[in-house]
N, C-alpha and C positions, 0 to 999 in steps of 0.2 A: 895686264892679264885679263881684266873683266873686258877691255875690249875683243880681245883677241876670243877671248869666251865666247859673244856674242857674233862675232862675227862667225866663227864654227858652229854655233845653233843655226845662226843665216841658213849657211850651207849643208845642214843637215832638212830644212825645210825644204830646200832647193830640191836636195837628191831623191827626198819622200816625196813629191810630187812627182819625178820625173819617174819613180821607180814604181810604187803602187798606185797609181790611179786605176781605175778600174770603173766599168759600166756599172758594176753593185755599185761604189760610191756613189758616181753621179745621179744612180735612182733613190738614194737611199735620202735625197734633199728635193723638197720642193721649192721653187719658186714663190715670192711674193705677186699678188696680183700685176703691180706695178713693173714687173723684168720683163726686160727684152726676150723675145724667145731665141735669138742667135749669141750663143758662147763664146764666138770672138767679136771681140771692139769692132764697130764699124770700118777705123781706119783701116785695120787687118785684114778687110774681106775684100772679095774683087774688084776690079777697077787699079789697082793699086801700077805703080810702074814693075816692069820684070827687073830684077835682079840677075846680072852680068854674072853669071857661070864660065871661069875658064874652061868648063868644059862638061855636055850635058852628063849627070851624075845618075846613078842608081843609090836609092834609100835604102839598107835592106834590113830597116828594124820599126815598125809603125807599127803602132796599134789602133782599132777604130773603137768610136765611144757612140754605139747605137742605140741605146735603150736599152727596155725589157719588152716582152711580153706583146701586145698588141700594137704597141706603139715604136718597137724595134722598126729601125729605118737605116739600114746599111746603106741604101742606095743613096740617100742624102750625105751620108758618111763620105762612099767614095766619092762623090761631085765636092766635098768639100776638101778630100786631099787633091784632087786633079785641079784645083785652084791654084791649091798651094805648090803643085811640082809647078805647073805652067810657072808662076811668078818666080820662081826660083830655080828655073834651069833643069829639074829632075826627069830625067827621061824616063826612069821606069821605078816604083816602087811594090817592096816586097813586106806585106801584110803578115803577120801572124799573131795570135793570140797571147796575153801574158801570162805568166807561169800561177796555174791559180791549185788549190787545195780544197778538199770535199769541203770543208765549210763553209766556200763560197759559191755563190750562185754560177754554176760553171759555161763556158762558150766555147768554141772552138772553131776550125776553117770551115766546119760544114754550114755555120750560122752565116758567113760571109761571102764564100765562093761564087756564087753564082751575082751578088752585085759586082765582084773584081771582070768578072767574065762578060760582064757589056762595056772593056775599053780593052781590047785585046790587043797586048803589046806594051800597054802600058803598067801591068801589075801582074807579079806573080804571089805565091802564099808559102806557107808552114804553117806545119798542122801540129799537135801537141798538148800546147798550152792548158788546154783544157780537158783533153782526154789521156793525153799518156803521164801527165807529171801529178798530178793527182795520186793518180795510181803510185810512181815510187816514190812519193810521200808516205802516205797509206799504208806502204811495205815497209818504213826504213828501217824496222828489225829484219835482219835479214833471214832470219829463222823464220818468217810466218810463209814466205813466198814458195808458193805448192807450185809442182810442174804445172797446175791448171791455173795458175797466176799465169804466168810465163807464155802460154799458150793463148791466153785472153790478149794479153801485152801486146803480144804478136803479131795478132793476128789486127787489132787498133791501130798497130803504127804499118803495116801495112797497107790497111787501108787510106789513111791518110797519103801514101804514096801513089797507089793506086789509082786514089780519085783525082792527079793532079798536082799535091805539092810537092814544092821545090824540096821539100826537106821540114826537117823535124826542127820545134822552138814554140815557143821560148822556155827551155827547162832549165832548173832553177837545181843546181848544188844548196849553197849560201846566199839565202836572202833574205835577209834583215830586216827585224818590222822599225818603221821610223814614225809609227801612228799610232791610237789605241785600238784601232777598227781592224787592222794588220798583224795578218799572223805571221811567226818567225818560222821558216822554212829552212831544213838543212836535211839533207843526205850526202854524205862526199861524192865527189866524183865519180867516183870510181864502184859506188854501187851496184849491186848484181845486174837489177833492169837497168843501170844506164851502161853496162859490158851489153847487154844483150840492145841496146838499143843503137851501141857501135857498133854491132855484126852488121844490124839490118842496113843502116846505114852506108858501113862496107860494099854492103853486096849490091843495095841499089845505086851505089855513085853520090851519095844525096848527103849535106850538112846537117851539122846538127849543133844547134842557136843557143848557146848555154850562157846563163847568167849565175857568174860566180862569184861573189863579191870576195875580195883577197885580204886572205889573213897568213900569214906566215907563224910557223910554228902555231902559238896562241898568245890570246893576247885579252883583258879585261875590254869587258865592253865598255865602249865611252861611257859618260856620266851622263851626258845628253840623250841616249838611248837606254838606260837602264830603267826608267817611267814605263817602258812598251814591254812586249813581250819576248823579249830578248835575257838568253842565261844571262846568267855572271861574268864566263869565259866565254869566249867566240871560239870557235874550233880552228886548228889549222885547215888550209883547203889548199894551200897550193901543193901538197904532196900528192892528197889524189888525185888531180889535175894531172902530174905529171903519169901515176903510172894509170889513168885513166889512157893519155896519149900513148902511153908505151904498148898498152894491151894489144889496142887493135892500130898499126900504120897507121891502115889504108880509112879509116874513119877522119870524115874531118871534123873539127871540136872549132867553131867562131867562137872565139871568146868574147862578151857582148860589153861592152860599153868603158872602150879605151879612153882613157883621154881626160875621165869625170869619173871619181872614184869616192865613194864616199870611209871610208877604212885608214887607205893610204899608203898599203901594197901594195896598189897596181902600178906600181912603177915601168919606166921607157925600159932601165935595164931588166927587172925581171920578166918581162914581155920577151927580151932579146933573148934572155939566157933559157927560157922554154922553148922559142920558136930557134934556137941553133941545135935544139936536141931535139928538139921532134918537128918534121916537115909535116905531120899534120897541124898544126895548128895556125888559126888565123885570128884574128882580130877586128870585131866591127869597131870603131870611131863616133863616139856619142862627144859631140863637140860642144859644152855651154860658152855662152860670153867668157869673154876675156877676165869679169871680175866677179862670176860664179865661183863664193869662195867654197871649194870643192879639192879635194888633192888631186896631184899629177896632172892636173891639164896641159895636153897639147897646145893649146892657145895660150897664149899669155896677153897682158897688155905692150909687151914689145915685140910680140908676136910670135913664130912656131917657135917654140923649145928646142934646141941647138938638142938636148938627147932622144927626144920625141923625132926631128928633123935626122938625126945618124942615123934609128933603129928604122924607121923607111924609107934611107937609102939602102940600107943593108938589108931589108926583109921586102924588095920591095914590091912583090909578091901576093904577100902573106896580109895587107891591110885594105878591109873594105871602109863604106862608110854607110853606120846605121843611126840615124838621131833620137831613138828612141821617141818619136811624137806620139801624142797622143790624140787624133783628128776627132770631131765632136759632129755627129750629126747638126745641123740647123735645129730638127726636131726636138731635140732633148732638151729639157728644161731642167733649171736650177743652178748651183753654186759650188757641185761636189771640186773635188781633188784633179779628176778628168778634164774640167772644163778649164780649173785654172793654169793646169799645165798647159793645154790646148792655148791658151793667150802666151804663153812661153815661148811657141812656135816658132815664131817669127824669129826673134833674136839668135836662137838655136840656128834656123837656118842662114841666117846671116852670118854667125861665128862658120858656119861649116863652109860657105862660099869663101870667105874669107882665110878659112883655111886653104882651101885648094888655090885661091889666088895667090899663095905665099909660095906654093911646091912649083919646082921646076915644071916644063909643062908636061914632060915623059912622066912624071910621078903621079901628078895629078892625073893624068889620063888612065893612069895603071888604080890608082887607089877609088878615084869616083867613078870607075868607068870598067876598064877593063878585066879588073880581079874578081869583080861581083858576077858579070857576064859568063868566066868560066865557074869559077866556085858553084853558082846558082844556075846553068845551064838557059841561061836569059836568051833569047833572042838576039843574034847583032843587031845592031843598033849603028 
C-alpha cells in the first residue's frame, strides 16, 4: 500500500506539471548566477536525429513559455517548437493559451499571433485562455451575469475569431489545483457563457478546447490533493458534459487530454458511451510514457490498450492528437514548473509517435493527420 501510495503522488506530480505550468510560474523563479540560460538539456536541442513518424502529424494542444514584460520573446518560443515538430515528424501545430483566472497574470492569442504568422502553414491558434475563461470563472454564480456580461463575452470571443483563430481553448469546466500556487477552477459544463459560447461556436464552424477533468457523480477528493486548494468533494462533471453536448449539436466540444487522466473517469468506455450519443464530441490524445503512473492511459508498457485500440476503431473520426507541451523560450530563465515540463517534451513525443506506429496505417493517418485538418480547418497538407 505505501508503495502503491507513492507511486500515485508520482503521478499526481507528473499531471501537475503537465496541467498547470504556466509563464507566471516560470517568472515567478529566478536563476542562480551559475544556470544555463536554455530550458531544455542540451542532448534535447537541435542537431538531434529525426524521429520516424508513420505519418507527418498535427499537435493541436501546445502551449508557449515566453516570459513577461520586456523580455517576453515568443519568437524564440516558436523557433523552439519548429525544432521540436521537425525532429518528430509534426507538420503543423496548433498554439493556444491555458485556461487561466483573474488572479493570474493573464495572456492570450493576441500576445502570440503574429510570431505563429512568420511560418505560414506550419501553425494555426485558439484564442480564449486568457480572455474568455477568466470571465466564466468570474461569473460562476449564475445570477451575477447582466445582458451587458453577455454582450462583452460576445463580442471577446468574436473577436478572437475574427482576428484569425481556429477556435476557442483552452477553457477549463474542472480543474484541479495539484500545487500551492494553483487555484482550483470549476464551472460545469454546461454553464450560461459556456451555452453562449457553443452558439458562437455553432455559427462560426469553429472548436472549442475544453479541459474537463472527469468525475462521475462525486467523489472525495484524493488525500494527495487535499494540501491545495481543492473542496472536500470534487463535483460531478461528466453530467454537464453531456447536456452541454445536447444543448447545441452543431457545437464541437474537444475534450482535452485522453489517454492521461489524473481522477480516473476518463475511461476508453466512457469516452465511447458520450461520443455514441452525441456526434459532437471529440477528443484530443495527450500521450505520457508508457510508465507515467497516471489512469487510463492509451499506451501501456505492452502497448495500445485493446479498449483505447476498439474505441478508435469505432470513433474513428472523432480522435485528434494534442500533447499538451509546454515549449520554453531559449530566453527565459530559471527552474519554474514550465521549464520542467518543457524537459518532458521529448519522451511525450516519443510515446505519441509510438503510438501512431502501433494504429493501423488508415487510423493513424485519420487520428494524426486527417481529423485535425477537418475539425480545425488546417490547410491540406
Amino acid at each position: 500500500m505505501r508503495l502503491r501510495g507513492a507511486l500515485m503522488h508520482l503521478g499526481v506530480l507528473w499531471v501537475a506539471v503537465v496541467l498547470f505550468a504556466t509563464p507566471t510560474d516560470v517568472q515567478s523563479q529566478r536563476p542562480m548566477a551559475s544556470e544555463k540560460r536554455s530550458p531544455i538539456p542540451e542532448r534535447e536541442q537541435s542537431g538531434q536525429p529525426p524521429v520516424q513518424a508513420p505519418v507527418p502529424w498535427v499537435n493541436v494542444h501546445v502551449h508557449l513559455v515566453a516570459g513577461r514584460g520586456a523580455r517576453q520573446d515568443y519568437a524564440g518560443a516558436v523557433d523552439a517548437a519548429l525544432r521540436e515538430m521537425d525532429r518528430f515528424g509534426i507538420a503543423t501545430t496548433i498554439v493556444l493559451p491555458p485556461p487561466q483566472v483573474d488572479a493570474q497574470a493573464t495572456h492570450d492569442a493576441a500576445d502570440f499571433a503574429s510570431a505563429l504568422r512568420r511560418h505560414p502553414g506550419r501553425f494555426a491558434y485558439l484564442g480564449g485562455g486568457g480572455v474568455l475563461n477568466p470571465v466564466i470563472h468570474r461569473y460562476a454564480d449564475p445570477a451575477r451575469i447582466t445582458d451587458s456580461v453577455k454582450r462583452e463575452f460576445v463580442a471577446a470571443a468574436e473577436r478572437i475569431i475574427d482576428g484569425g483563430g481556429a477556435g476557442f481553448g483552452e477553457m477549463a469546466s474542472l480543474h484541479i489545483s495539484h500545487a500551492s500556487e494553483h487555484p482550483y477552477e470549476f464551472v460545469p459544463a454546461d454553464h450560461p457563457l459556456f451555452r453562449v459560447l457553443a452558439d458562437i461556436a455553432a455559427r462560426r464552424d469553429v472548436p472549442i478546447d475544453l479541459h474537463m477533468d472527469a468525475v462521475e457523480g462525486q467523489m472525495p477528493t484524493p488525500s494527495h490533493l487535499a494540501r491545495y486548494a481543492n473542496p472536500p468533494t470534487l463535483p460531478d462533471t461528466m453530467g454537464a458534459l453531456a447536456r452541454l453536448l445536447a444543448y447545441n449539436p452543431k457545437a464541437k466540444i474537444v475534450w482535452a487530454h485522453g489517454g492521461s487522466d489524473p481522477l480516473g473517469a476518463m475511461t476508453a468506455a466512457a469516452i465511447g458511451r458520450l461520443m455514441d450519443a452525441h456526434g459532437n464530441l471529440f477528443v484530443s490524445l495527450r500521450i505520457p510514457p508508457a510508465q507515467a503512473p497516471v489512469h487510463n492511459k492509451a499506451l501501456t508498457g505492452a502497448g495500445l490498450d485493446p479498449e483505447w485500440q476498439e474505441m478508435f476503431t469505432h470513433h474513428a473520426d472523432r480522435f485528434v492528437i494534442g500533447t499538451d507541451a509546454f515549449i520554453v523560450s531559449p530566453s527565459v530563465r530559471g527552474r519554474g514548473p514550465g521549464i520542467s515540463f518543457a524537459e518532458k517534451n521529448v519522451p511525450a513525443f516519443h510515446a505519441t509517435v509510438r503510438l501512431l506506429s502501433l494504429l493501423p496505417s488508415e487510423l493513424a493517418r485519420k487520428i494524426g493527420r486527417e481529423n485535425a485538418i477537418r475539425l480545425y480547418k488546417l490547410p491540406a497538407q
